[in-house]
N, C-alpha and C positions, 0 to 999 in steps of 0.2 A: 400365309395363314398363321393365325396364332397357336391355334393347336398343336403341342412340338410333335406330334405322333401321331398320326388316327389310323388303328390298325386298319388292316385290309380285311374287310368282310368278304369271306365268300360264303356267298347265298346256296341253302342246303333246300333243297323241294323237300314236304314236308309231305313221306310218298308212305306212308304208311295207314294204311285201313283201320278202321275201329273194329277191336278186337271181338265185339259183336257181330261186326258184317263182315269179319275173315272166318270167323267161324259158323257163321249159322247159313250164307248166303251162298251159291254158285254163282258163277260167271252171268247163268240164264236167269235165274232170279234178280238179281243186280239190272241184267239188260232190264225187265220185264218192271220194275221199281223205277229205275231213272227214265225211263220210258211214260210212266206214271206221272212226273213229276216229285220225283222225293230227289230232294237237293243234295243229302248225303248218300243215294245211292249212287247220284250223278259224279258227285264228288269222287268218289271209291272206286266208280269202273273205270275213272279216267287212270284214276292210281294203277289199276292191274294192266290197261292200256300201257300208260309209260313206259311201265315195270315187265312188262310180259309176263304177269303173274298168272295164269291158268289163259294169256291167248295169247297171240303173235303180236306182239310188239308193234302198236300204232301211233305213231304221237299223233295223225289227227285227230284219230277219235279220242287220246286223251285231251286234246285241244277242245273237240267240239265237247264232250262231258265236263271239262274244267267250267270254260266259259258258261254251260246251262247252270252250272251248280251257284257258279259267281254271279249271275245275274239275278238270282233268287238270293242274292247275299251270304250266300257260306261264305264266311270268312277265309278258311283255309283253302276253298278251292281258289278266293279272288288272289292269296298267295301267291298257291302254286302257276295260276296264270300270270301274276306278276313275275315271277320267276323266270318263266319263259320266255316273256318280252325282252328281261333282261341282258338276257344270255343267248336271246335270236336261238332257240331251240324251237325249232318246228314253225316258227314262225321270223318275220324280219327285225332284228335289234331293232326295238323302239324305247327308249328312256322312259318319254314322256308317257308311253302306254303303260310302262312299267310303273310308273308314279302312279299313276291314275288307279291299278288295281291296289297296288301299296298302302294306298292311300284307305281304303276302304276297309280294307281289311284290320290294320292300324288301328283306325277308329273303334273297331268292334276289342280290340285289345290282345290282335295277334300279334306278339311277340316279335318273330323276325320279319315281320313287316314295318312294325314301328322300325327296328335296329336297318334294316333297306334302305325305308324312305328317307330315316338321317342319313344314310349316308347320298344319296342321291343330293336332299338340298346342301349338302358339305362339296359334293364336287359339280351341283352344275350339269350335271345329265339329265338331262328331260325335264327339270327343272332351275327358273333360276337362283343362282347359290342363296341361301337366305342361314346363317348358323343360327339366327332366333328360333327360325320352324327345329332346324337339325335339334336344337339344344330341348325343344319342347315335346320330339319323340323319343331321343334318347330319355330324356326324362321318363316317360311313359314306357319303355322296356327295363329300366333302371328302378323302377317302382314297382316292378315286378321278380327282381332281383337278377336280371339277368349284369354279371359281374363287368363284362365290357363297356355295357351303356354306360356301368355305375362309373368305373375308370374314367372314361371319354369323357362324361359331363363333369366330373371333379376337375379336369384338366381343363375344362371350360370354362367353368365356375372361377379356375387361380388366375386364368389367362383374362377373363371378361372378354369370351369371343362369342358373341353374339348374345348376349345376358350380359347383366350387372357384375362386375367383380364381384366375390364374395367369398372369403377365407372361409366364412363358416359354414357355409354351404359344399364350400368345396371338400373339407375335414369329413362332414356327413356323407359325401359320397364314398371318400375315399376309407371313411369308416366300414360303409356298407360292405365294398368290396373286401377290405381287409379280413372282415370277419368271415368273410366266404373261400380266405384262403389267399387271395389276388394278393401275390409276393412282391409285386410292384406297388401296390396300392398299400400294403405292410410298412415299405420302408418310407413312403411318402408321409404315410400316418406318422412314423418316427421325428421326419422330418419339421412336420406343423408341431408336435410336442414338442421339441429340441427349441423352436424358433418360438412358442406361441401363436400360431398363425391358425387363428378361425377355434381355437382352442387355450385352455390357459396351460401359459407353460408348465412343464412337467418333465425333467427328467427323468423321472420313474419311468410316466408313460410310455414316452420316447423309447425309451430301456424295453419297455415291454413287446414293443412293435417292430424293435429292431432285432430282439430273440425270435418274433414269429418268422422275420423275413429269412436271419441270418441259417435258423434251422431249414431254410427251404435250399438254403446254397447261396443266397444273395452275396455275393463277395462285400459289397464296399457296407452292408449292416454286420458281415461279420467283423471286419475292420472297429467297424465305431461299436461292437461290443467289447472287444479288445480294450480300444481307447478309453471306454468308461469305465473297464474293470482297472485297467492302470491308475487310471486320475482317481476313481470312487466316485466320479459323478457319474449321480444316478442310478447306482449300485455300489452296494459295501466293498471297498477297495478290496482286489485280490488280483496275487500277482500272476499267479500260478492258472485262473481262467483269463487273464489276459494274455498270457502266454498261448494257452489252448486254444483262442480264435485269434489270434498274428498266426499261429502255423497252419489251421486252415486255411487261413487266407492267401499265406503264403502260398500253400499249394496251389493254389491256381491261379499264380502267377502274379501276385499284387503284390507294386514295388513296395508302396508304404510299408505295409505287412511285413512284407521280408527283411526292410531296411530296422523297422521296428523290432523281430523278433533276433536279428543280430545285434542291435543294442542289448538287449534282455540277457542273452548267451555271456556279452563281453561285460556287465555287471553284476552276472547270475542272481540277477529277477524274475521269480518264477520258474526259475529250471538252473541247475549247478552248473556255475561259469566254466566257459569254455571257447576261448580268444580262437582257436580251431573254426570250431562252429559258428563262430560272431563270423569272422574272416568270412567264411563259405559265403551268409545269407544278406551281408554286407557287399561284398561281392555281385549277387546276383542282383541284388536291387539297385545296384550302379547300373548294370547291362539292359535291365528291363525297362529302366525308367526310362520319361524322356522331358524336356521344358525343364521349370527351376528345379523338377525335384531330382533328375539326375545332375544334377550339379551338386546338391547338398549331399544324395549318397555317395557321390564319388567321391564329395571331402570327408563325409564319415568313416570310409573304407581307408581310405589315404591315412588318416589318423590314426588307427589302427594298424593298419598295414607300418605302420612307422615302430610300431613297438614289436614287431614280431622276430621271431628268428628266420631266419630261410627255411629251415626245415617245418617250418608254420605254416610259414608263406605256402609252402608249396604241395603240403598237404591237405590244407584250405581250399587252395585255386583246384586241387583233384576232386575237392568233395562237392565242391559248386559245380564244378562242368559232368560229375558223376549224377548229382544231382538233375540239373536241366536235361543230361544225356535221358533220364529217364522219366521226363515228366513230373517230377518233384516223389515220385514213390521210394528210390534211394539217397535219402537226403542225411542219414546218419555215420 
């Protein structure tokens, strides 16, 4: 499949009463209403059924209250019955029944019903795979702003899986999320800025999105914030915040980073030289790396290593292995 990721949804029953009928309703009230025919009292008794909220724990009578409330079209009972198809709770795993209540509920604009039934036509359970249908509920949970659908369809959108390619589509999705916080979806946004893709290019932008990400922890946006405080693209040259995210980066464990901020040490760019300290984080990014780029740090370190005394040497090799001994918190 072309989607590189589609997280793993797990389906939450959505087991909670309106704070009107938890408050103002008994159990026998409740009975004596879905018993009536009122579709949300149906709905609710099945919940405290479920839940063994003021009675002993049934699921078929949440079964039987789910399904009356569903058949009268409450959305969130048709749900929570899809739910249960899904997960063979109280009843036998059936996809396709699963689909079926999914399906209805969806339409009325329940949320993780739309976010279900994509994922149902994405794997082929109960229904067959179709990523048009997937890509046209996520749409509809996505449009609601729930952050994951927005993720998923942007990654739809750049792949053309089951829809039209479409960079600019995919940039709006990945906007949406970003703005909700989605640190993945942060440095993707960087990404389309950096490249122009579905967006015009912008190193600023790019700069912008890769500070939302890299402030969340993102390693490889703290990196390319680094990188562009070094070079000044996209941000006014400065040596000294390029320094300050190589060492974040570094700490957790990113060769480039490391291999970068031992350059910096052994020119004293951004921090007063220190062939010591170059040695240490030149050093660690030899051992972390792996493919071409340990090969390039190992001739960086080597070079270095050429100019030092023994007593460098090897109070270098102490501060690097003092270092990793402690998870990069002793690195000075």
């Amino acid at each position: 499949m072309l989607v590189k990721k589609l997280k793993c949804l797990i389906l939450l029953v959505t087991l909670a009463c309106s704070s009107v009928y938890a408050q103002n309703y008994g159990v026998t009230e409740l009975t004596r209403l879905a018993e009536a025919g009122d579709a949300e009292a149906q709905n609710n008794l099945a919940v405290l059924y479920h839940t063994g909220q003021g009675v002993t724990p049934d699921i078929q009578q949440a079964i039987k209250w789910y399904l009356a409330a569903a058949e009268q079209g409450r959305a969130n009972a048709q749900l929570n019955l899809g739910v249960l198809y899904n997960f063979g709770m109280g009843v036998p795993q059936d996809f396709q029944e699963a689909a079926k209540w999914f399906a209805l509920a969806a339409e009325q604009g329940e949320l993780m019903a739309q976010i279900s039934l994509a994922a149902l036509y994405v794997s082929g359970r109960g229904l067959e795979t179709n990523y048009a249908e997937a890509a046209r509920y996520y749409k509809m949970a996505a449009e609601q702003g729930d952050v994951g659908a927005q993720l998923t369809l942007a990654e739809m959108n750049l792949s053309g899986q089951g829809i039209p390619q479409s960079y600019e589509e995919a940039a709006r999705y990945y906007r949406m999320a970003a703005e909700q916080g989605e640190v993945a979806a942060q440095f993707s946004m960087a990404l389309m800025y950096r490249d122009g893709l579905g967006v015009d290019q912008s190193y600023e932008e790019a700069a912008h999105y890769y500070r939302m990400a890299a402030e969340q922890g993102h390693i490889a946006a703290m990196f390319s914030m680094a990188a562009m405080y070094e070079t000044g693209e996209g941000l006014e040259q400065n040596y000294e915040e390029a320094f300050r995210w190589y060492r974040m980066a570094a700490a957790q464990g990113h060769p480039s980073s490391q291999n970068n901020l031992g350059l910096m040490y052994e020119a004293g760019q951004g921090v007063a030289e220190s062939p010591v300290r170059a040695y240490a984080w030149l050093k660690l990014a030899s051992q972390t790396a792996t493919g071409p780029e340990k090969e390039r740090f190992t001739e960086n370190r080597e070079q270095l290593e050429a100019m030092l005394s023994p007593e460098q040497l090897q109070e270098g090799s102490q501060l690097s292995d003092r270092c990793l001994e402690s998870r990069y918190r002793d690195c000075e």
